[in-house]
C-alpha positions as CSV (number, residue, x, y, z in Angstrom):
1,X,33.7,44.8,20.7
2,X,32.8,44.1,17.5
3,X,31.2,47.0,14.8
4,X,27.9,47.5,14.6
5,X,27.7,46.8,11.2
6,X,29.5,43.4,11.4
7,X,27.2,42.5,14.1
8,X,24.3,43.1,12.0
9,X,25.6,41.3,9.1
10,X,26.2,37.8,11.0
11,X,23.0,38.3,12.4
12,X,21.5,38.5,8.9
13,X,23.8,35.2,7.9
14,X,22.9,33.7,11.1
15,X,19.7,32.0,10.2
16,X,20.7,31.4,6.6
17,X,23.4,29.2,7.7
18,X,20.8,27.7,10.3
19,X,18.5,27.0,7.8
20,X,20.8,25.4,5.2
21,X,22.0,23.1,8.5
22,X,18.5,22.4,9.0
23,X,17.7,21.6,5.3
24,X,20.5,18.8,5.1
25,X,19.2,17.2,8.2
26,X,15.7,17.1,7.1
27,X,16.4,15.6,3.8
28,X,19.1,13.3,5.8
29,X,16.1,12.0,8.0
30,X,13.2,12.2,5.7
31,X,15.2,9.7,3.1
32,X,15.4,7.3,6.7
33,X,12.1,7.7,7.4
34,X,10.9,6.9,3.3
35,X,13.2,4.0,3.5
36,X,11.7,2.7,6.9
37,X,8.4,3.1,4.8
38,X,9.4,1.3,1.7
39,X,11.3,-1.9,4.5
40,X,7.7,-1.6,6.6
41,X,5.4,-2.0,2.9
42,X,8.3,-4.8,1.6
43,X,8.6,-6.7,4.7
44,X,4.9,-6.9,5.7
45,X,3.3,-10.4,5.5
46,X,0.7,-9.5,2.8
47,X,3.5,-7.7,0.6
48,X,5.4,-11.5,1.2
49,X,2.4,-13.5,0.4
50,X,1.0,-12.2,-2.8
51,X,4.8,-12.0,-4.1
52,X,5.3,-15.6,-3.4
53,X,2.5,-15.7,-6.3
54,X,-0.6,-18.7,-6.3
55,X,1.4,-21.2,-5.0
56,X,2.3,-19.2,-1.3
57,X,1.5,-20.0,2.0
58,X,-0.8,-18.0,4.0
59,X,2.0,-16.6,6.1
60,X,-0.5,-13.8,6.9
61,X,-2.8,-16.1,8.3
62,X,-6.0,-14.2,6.7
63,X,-7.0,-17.1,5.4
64,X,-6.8,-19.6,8.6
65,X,-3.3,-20.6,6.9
66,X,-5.4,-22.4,3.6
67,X,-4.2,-21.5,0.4
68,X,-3.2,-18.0,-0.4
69,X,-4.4,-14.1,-0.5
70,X,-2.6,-14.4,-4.3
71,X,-5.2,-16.9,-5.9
72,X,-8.0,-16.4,-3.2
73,X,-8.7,-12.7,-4.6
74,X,-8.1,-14.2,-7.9
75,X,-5.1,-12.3,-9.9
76,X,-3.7,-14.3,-13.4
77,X,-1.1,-16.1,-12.9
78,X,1.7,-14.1,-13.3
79,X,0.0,-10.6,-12.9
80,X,1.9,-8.0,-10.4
81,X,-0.5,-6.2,-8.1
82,X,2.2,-5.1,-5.9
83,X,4.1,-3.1,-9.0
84,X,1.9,0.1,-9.0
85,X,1.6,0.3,-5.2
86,X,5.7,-0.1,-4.9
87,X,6.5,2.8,-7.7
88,X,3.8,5.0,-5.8
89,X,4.8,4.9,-2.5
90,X,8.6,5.0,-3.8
91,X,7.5,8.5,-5.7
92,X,7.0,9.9,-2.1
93,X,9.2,13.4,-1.8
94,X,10.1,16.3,0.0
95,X,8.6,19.6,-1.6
96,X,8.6,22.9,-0.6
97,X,11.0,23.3,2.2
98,X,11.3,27.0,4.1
99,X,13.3,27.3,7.5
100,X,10.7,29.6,10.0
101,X,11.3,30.0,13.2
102,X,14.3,27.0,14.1
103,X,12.2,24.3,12.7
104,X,12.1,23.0,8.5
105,X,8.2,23.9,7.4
106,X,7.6,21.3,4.1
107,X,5.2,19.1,2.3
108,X,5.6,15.2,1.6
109,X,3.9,13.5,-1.4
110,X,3.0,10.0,-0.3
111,X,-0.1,8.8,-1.1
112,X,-3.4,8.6,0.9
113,X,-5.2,5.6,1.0
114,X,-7.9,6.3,-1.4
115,X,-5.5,7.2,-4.3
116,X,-3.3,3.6,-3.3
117,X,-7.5,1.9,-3.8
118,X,-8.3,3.5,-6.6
119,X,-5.3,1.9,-8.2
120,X,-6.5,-1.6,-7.5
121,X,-9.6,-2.4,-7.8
122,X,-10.9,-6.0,-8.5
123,X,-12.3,-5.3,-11.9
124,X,-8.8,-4.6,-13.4
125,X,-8.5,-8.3,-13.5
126,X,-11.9,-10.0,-13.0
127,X,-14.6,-9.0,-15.7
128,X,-17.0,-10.2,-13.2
129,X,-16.8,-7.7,-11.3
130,X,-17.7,-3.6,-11.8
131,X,-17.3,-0.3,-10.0
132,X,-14.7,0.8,-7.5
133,X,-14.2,-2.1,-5.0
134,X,-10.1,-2.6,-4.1
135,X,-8.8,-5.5,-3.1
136,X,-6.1,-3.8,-1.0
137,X,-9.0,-1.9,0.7
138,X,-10.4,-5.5,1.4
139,X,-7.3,-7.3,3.0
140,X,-8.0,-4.5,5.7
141,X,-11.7,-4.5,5.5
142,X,-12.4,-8.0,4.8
143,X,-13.5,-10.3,2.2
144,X,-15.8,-12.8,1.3
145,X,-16.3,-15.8,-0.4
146,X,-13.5,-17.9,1.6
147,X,-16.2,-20.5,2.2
148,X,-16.5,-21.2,-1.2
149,X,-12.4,-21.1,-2.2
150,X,-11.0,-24.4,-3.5
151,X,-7.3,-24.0,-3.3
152,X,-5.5,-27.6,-4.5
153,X,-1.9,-27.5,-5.8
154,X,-2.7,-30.9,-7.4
155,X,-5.6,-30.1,-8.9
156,X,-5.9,-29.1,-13.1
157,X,-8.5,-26.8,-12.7
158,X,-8.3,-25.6,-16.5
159,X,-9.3,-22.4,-17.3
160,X,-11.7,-21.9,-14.9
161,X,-9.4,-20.8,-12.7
162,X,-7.5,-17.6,-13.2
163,X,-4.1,-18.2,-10.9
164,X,-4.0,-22.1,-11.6
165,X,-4.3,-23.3,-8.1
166,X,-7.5,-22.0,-7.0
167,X,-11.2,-21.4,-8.1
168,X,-14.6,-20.4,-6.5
169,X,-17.2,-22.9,-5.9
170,X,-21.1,-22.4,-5.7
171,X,-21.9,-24.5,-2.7
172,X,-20.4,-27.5,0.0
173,X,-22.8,-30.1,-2.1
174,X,-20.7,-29.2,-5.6
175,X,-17.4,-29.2,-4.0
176,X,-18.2,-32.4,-2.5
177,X,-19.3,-34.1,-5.8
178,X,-16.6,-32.6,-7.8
179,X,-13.5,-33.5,-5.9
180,X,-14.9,-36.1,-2.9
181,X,-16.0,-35.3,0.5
182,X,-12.6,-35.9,1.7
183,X,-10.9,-32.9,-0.4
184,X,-9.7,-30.1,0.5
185,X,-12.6,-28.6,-0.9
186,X,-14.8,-30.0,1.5
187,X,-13.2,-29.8,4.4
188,X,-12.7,-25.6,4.1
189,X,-16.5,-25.4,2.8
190,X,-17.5,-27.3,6.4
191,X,-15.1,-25.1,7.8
192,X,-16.5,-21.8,6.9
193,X,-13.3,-19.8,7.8
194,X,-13.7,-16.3,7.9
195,X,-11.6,-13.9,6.7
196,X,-9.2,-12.7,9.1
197,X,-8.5,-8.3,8.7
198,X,-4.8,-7.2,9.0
199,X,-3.7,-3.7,9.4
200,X,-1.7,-3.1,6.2
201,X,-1.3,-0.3,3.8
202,X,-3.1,2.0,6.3
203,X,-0.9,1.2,9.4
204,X,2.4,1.8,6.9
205,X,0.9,5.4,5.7
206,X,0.3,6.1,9.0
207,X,3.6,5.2,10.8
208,X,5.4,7.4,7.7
209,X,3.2,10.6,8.2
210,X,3.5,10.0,11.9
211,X,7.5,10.2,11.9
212,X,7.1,12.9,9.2
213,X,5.0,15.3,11.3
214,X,7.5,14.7,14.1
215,X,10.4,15.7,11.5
216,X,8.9,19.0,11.1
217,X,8.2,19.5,14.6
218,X,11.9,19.1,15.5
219,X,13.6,22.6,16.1
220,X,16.9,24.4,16.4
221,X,18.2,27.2,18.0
C-alpha cells in the first residue's frame, strides 16, 4: 500500500498530466476543424466563381447560369474580393485554454458575420454607391438589378464597364437598340431572372462554431 504522501502527490499530478493530454488533443482537432473551415470557404461555388474572375461561369447558379457573380456585382477587373475574407478567417485561433473538470474550456477567434460584411461593402469599388451595403451579405440575401445585367464576352463595352465583360443597362427598350433584339441583352431583360440566395459565408461560420462548441464539450476522465 502505497504512502500517504505519494498518494497525494499523484493525485495532485493526476489532472496536470490530464490536462496537458487534453490540451494536445484540442489543439490536434481544432487545427482539423479550422482546416475543414478554410476547404468548406475554398471549395464553395461562390468562392469558385468570383475566383474564376469576369469571364466564369455561373457555377453557383445565382444567376440562372448567365454570366457571372464576378462582373454582375461589378468588381475591376483584376480586383480580389476574396483576399481579405481568406486572411480573416485563416487568423481564426485558439486562446485561452484551462482544463476544468475533464473537458478543455477556451475561446476561438473567427469572425462573426458582421465583421466578414463590414469588410466588403459595395462602395469600396463602386463610387456609386454609399453606406454600409456588403456584397457578401447580398449573395445570401439577394440582389438586384439582374434584369438589367448585360454580360457579352464579345462585346467591347469600353469603360463603361468595370470587369470588361459586363455592364448595367437602364431598360429592355435600350438593350434592345444597343445590341439587337436578338442579343443576349435582350433575351435576359425579357427574362427577368431573379436572383437566386445561397447559403454561404454564414452556413461555413456556422458549421466551424458548431464543431467547435462540440470540441469543448468533449470530456475525459
Amino acid at each position: 500500500m502505497l504512502p500517504r504522501d505519494v498518494k497525494s502527490s499523484i493525485n495532485r499530478q493526476l489532472p496536470k498530466e490530464m490536462g496537458k493530454k487534453m490540451e494536445l488533443i484540442t489543439i490536434r482537432e481544432f487545427e482539423k476543424i479550422k482546416s475543414k473551415m478554410m476547404l468548406d470557404f475554398e471549395n464553395h461555388p461562390v468562392t469558385k466563381e468570383l475566383q474564376a474572375g469576369p469571364t466564369a461561369s455561373n457555377t453557383s447558379k445565382t444567376l440562372s447560369g448567365y454570366g457571372n457573380l464576378f462582373s454582375f456585382i461589378g468588381f475591376p477587373r483584376g480586383y480580389d474580393p476574396l483576399g481579405p475574407i481568406r486572411l480573416r478567417l485563416n487568423q481564426t485561433k485558439l486562446q485561452k485554454l484551462k482544463f476544468v473538470q475533464g473537458r478543455m474550456e477556451f475561446i476561438t477567434t473567427e469572425p462573426t458575420r458582421e465583421e466578414l460584411f463590414s469588410m466588403t461593402k459595395f462602395s469600396d469599388f463602386r463610387e456609386e454607391f454609399e453606406g454600409s451595403r456588403s456584397w457578401l451579405d447580398g449573395i445570401e440575401t439577394g440582389i438586384s438589378g439582374l434584369g438589367a445585367y448585360l454580360y457579352d464576352l464579345n462585346k467591347s463595352f469600353g469603360s463603361a464597364s468595370k470587369s470588361g465583360t459586363a455592364i448595367q443597362l437602364k431598360g429592355a427598350k435600350r438593350s434592345e437598340k444597343a445590341f439587337g433584339a436578338e442579343s443576349t441583352g435582350g433575351a435576359i431583360i425579357k427574362q427577368r431572372s431573379r436572383y437566386k440566395r445561397v447559403s454561404y459565408i454564414s452556413g461555413i461560420l456556422r458549421e466551424f462554431r458548431a464543431a467547435a462548441l462540440a470540441l469543448q464539450r468533449t470530456k475525459i476522465g
